[in-house]
C-alpha positions as CSV (number, residue, x, y, z in Angstrom):
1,X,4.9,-3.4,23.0
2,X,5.8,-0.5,25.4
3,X,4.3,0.5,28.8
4,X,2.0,3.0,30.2
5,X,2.8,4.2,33.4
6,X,4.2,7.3,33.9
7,X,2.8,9.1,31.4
8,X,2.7,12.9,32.5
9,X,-0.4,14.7,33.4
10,X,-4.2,14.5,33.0
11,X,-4.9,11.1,31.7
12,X,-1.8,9.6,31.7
13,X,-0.8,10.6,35.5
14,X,0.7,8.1,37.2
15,X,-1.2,5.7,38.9
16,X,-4.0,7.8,38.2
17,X,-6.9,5.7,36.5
18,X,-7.3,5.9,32.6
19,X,-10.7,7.2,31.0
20,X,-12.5,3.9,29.4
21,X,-14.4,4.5,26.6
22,X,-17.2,2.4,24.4
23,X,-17.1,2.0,21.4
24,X,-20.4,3.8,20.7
25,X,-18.3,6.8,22.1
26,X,-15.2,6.2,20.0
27,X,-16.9,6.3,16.5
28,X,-18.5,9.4,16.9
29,X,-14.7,10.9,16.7
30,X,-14.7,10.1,13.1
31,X,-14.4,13.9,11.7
32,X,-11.6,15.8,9.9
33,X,-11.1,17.7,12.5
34,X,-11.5,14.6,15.4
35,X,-10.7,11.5,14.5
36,X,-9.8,8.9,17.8
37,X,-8.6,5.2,16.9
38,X,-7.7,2.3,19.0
39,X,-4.4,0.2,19.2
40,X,-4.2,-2.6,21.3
41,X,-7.0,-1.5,23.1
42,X,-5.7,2.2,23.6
43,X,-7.2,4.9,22.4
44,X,-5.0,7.3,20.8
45,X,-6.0,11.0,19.0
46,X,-5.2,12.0,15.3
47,X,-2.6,9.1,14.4
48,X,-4.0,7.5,11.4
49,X,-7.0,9.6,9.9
50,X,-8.7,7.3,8.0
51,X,-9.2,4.4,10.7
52,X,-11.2,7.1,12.6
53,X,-13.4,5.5,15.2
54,X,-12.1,1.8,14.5
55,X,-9.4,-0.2,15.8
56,X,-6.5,0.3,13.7
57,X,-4.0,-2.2,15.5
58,X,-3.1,-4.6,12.5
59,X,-2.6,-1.7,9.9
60,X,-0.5,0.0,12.8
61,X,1.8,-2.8,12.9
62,X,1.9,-3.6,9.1
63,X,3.6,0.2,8.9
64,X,6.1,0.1,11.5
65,X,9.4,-2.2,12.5
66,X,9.8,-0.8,15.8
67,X,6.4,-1.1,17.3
68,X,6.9,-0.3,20.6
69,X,9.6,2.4,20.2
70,X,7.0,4.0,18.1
71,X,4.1,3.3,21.0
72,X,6.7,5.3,23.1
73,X,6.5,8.7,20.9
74,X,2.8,8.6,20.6
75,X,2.2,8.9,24.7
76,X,1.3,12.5,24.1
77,X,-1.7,11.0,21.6
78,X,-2.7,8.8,24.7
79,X,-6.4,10.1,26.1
80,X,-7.7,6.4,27.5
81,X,-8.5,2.6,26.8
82,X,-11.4,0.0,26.0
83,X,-13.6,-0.1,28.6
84,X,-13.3,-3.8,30.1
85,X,-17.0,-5.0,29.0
86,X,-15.7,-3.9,25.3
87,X,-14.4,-6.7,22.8
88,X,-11.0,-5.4,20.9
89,X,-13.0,-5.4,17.8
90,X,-15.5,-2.7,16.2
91,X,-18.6,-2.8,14.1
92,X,-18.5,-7.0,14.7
93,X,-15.3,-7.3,12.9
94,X,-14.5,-11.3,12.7
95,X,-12.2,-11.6,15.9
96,X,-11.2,-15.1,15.0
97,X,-9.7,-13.9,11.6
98,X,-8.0,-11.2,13.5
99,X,-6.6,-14.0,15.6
100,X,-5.5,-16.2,13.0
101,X,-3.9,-13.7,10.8
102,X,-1.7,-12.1,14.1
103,X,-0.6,-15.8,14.3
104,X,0.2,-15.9,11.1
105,X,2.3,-12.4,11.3
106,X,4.3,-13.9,14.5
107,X,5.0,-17.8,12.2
108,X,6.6,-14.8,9.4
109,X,8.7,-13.1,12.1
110,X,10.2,-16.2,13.6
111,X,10.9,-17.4,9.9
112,X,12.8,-14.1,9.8
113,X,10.6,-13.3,7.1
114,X,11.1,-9.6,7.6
115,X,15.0,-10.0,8.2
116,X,15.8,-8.3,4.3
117,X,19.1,-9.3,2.3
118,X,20.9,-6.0,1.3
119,X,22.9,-7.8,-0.9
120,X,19.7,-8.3,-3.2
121,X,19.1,-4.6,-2.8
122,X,22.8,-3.5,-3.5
123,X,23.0,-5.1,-6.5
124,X,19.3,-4.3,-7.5
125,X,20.8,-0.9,-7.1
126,X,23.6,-1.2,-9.2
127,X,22.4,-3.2,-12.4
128,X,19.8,0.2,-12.5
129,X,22.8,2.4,-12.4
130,X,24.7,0.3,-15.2
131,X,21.3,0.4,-17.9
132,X,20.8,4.5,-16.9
133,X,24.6,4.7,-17.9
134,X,24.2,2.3,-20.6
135,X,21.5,4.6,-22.7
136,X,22.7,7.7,-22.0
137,X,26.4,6.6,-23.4
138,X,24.1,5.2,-26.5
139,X,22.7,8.4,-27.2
140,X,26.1,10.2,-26.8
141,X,28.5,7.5,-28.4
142,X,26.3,6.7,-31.5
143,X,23.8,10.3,-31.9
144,X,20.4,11.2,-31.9
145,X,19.2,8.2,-35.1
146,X,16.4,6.4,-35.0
147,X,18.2,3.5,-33.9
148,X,20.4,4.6,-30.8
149,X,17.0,6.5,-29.9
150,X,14.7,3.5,-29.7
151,X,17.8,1.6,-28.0
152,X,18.5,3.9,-25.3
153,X,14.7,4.5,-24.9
154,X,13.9,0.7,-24.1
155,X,16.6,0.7,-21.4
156,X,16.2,4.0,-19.9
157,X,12.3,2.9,-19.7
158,X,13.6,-0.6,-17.9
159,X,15.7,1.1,-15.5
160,X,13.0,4.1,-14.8
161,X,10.6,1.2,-14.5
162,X,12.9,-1.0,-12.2
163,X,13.4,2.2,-9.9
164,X,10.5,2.4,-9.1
165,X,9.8,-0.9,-7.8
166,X,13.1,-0.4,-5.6
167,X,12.6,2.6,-4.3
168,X,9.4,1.1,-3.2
169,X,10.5,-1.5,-1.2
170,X,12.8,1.4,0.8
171,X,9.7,3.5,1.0
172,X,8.5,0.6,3.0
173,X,10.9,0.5,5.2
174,X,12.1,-3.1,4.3
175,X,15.7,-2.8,4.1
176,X,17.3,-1.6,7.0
177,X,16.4,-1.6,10.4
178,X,16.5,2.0,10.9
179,X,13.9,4.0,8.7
180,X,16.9,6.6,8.2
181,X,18.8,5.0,5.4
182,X,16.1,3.5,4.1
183,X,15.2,7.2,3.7
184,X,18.4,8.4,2.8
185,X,18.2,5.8,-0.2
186,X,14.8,5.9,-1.4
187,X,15.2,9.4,-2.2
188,X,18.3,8.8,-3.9
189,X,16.1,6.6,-6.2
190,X,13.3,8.4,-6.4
191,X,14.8,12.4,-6.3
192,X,18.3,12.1,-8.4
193,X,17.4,8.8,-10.5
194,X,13.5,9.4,-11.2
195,X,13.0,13.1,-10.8
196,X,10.1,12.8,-8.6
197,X,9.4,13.6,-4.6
198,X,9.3,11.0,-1.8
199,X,7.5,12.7,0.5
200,X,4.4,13.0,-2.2
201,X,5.4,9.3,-2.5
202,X,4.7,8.2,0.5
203,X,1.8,10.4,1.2
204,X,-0.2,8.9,-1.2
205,X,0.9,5.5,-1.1
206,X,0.5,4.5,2.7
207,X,-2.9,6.1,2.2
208,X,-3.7,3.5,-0.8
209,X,-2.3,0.8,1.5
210,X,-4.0,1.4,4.5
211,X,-7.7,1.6,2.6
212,X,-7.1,0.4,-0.4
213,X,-10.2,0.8,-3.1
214,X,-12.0,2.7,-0.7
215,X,-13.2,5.9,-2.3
216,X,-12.4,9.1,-0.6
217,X,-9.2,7.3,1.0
218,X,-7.5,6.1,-1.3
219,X,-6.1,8.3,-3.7
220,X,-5.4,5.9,-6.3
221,X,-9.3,5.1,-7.1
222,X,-9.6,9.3,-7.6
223,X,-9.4,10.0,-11.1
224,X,-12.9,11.7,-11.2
225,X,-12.3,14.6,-13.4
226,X,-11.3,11.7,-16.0
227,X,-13.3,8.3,-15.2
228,X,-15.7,6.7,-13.1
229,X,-14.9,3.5,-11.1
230,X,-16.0,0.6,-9.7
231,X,-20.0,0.2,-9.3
232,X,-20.7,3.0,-6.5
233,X,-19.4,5.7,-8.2
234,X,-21.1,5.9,-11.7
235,X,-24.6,5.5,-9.7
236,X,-23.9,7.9,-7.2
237,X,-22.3,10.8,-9.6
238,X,-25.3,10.0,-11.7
239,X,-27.6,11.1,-9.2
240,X,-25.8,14.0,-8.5
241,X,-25.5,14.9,-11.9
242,X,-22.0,16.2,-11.5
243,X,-19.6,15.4,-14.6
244,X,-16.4,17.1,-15.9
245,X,-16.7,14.5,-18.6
246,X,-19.2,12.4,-20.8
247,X,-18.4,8.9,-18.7
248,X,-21.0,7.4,-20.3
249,X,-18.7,7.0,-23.6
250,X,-15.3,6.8,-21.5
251,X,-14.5,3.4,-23.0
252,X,-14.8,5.3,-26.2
253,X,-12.7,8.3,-25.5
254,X,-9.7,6.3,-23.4
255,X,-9.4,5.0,-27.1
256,X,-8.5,9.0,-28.1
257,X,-6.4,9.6,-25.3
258,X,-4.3,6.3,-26.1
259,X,-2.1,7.9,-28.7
260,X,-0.7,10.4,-26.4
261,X,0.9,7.6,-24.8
262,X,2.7,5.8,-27.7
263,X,5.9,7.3,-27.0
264,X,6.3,6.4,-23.6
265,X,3.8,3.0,-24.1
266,X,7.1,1.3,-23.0
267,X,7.3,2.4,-20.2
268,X,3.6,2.6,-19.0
269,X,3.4,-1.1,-19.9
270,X,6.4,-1.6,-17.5
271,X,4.8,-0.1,-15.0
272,X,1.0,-1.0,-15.2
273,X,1.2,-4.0,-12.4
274,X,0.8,-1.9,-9.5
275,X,-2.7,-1.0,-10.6
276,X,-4.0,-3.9,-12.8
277,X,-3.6,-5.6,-9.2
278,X,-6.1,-3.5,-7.9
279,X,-8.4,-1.6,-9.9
280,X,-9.6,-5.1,-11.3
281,X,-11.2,-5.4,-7.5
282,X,-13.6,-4.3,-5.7
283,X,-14.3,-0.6,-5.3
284,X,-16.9,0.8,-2.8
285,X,-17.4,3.3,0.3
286,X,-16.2,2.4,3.9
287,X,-17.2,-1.0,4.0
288,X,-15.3,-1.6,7.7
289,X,-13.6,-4.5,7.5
290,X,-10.5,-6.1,9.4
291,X,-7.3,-6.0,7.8
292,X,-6.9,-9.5,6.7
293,X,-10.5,-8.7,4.8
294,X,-9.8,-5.9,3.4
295,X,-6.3,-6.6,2.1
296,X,-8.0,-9.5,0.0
297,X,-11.1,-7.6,-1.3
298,X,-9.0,-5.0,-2.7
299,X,-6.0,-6.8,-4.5
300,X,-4.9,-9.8,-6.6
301,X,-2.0,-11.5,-7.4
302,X,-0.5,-11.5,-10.9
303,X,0.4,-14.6,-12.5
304,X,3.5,-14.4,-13.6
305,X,3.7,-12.3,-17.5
306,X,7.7,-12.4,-17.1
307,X,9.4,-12.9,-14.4
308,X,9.4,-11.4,-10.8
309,X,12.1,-8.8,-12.0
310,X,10.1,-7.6,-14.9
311,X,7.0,-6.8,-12.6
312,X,8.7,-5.0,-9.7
313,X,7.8,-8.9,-7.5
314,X,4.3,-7.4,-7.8
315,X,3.1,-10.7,-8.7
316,X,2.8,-11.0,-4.9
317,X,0.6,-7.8,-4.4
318,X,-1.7,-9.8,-2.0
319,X,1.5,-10.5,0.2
320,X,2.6,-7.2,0.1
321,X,-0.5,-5.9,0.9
322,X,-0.7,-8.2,4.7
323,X,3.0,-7.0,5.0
324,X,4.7,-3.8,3.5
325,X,7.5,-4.6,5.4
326,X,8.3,-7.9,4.4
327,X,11.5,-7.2,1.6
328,X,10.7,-8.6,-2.0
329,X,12.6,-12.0,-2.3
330,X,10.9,-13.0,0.8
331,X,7.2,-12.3,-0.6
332,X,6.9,-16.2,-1.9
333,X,8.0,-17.5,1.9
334,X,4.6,-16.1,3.0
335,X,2.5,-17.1,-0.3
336,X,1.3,-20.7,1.6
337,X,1.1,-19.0,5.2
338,X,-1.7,-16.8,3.6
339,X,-3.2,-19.0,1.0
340,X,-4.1,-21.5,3.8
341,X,-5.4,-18.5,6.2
342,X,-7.5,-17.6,3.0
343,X,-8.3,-21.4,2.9
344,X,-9.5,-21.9,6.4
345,X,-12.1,-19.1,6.1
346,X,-13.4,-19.6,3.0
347,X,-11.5,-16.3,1.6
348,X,-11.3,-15.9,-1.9
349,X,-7.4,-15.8,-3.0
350,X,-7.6,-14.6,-6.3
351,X,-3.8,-14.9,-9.1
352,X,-5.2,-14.1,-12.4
353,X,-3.2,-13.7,-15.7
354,X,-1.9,-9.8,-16.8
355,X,-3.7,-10.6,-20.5
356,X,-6.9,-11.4,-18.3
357,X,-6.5,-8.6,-15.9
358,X,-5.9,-6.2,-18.8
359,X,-9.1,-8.0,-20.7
360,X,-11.4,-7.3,-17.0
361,X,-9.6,-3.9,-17.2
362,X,-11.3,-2.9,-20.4
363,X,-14.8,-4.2,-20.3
């Protein structure tokens, strides 16, 4: 987990005693331009924005293999520590879930549960290589008909849709042990086979993960300037009478905008799991929670429509969520670790059916 002597001058002088801070103090450092945050009872300056004031320990850890090399590189971030009379927890949090699910993380670890097979990944890899070769020498051996079209269409849509889901999972960080080739390949996937930009990736995706549903953090539940979700936000942009468009009749007009999709419905169908997992949830302001809580408010599992292929394995979206890191094929390994967690403290595990989570979708 790394040690703290020896860390240059100021507060981190050797020997030289740490500032201790309360909690009270710590949350008023919640601003865009100050934002302190506490791991393992250290409290660190502008790491991880939107856990400003809170202890942000378990979301640390779900981001990063090396946890104590990266502990190391943030030294500079260093400014103090807990005070003694202060519990590890903010705002109340439920310390004995906090307990629980840590346990739980160190029973995954010693079931090598985030020890990946790059065999799985390899030829994951390669059978998304074969169908982007397979429809492009459709369309060039056979032409431009109707029928070579729609062929090479449905497998360049399977492939686009299966690269994504990999290049996900090396986003993550859950192939290799050093974030470098995972890197290296994930913008293979994503630049040369999708078109598209990791870095934007990423961005936006940790952000989702680390406060998922949580409006003005998570990027994903931003889609003002075409609907309104959850409960909070029609009431609130009611009041302030701000609209770029009539939600009010937004079931009616998504009905309009549905035709510019039917040429690529294919592949938006492909790729609706990762938000039917989520939007389905609840949506609301900061509501503080601890990562175990949080995690389970905000997604559900996916029974499974196909197989774990056809959805990217995001049939385990509430596994993925505790764990990022934990590679694909081992998602189902942790399904019983959390469903009993969930079980103990009267959580609410919810696995509902795509046709029902598309029906909830729609209401």
């Amino acid at each position: 987990m790394g040690k703290w002597g020896n860390q240059g001058k100021g507060a981190t002088e050797l020997e030289a005693p740490m500032p201790t801070f309360q909690w009270e103090e710590i949350q008023k450092h919640n601003l865009c331009t100050d934002k302190w945050l506490v791991i393992n009872r250290k409290v660190f300056n502008r790491v991880i924005g939107h856990y400003a004031g809170e202890d942000a320990t378990d979301a640390f850890l779900a981001f990063h293999r090396s946890f104590g090399f990266v502990l190391k590189i943030m030294k500079p971030l260093l400014i103090g520590e807990l005070a003694p009379e202060e519990p590890s927890q903010d705002r109340g949090k439920n310390s004995q879930i906090i307990e629980d699910f840590r346990a739980l993380r160190k029973t995954a670890e010693v079931m090598n549960l985030f020890k990946s097979n790059q065999l799985f990944f390899l030829l994951h890899l390669a059978h998304i290589i074969a169908m982007e070769s397979i429809a492009w020498f459709t369309i060039f051996y056979f032409g431009n008909s109707w029928i070579p079209t729609i062929i090479m269409a449905v497998v360049l849509a399977t492939s686009q849709a299966q690269a994504g889901w990999l290049q996900h999972d090396y986003g993550h960080l859950s192939v290799y042990k050093k974030s470098m080739w995972n890197h290296i390949v994930q913008n293979f996937i994503i630049g040369y086979l999708k078109g598209g930009s990791a870095n934007w990736w990423n961005h936006r995706h940790f952000q989702h993960h680390i406060k998922p549903n949580v409006f003005h953090k998570d990027p994903d539940v931003s889609m003002l300037h075409v609907f309104v979700l959850g409960e909070w936000q029609p009431t609130e942009y009611r009041k302030k009478k701000l609209k770029y468009l009539p939600y009010n009749h937004q079931h009616e007009y998504f009905f309009l905008i549905g035709p510019l999709l039917l040429i690529p419905l294919y592949f938006h169908f492909l790729e609706s799991h990762w938000f039917m997992n989520h939007i389905v949830m609840e949506m609301d302001q900061e509501p503080y929670r601890d990562w175990f809580s949080s995690q389970l408010a905000a997604t559900c599992n996916m029974e499974q429509f196909f197989n774990s292929w056809f959805s990217g394995h995001l049939n385990f979206q509430i596994k993925h969520h505790l764990f990022p890191t934990v590679p694909w094929h081992n998602l189902p390994k942790v399904a019983p670790l959390v469903r009993s967690l969930c079980a103990k403290h009267s959580i609410e595990y919810l696995e509902k059916p795509l046709l029902q989570l598309d029906t909830y979708l729609h209401k």
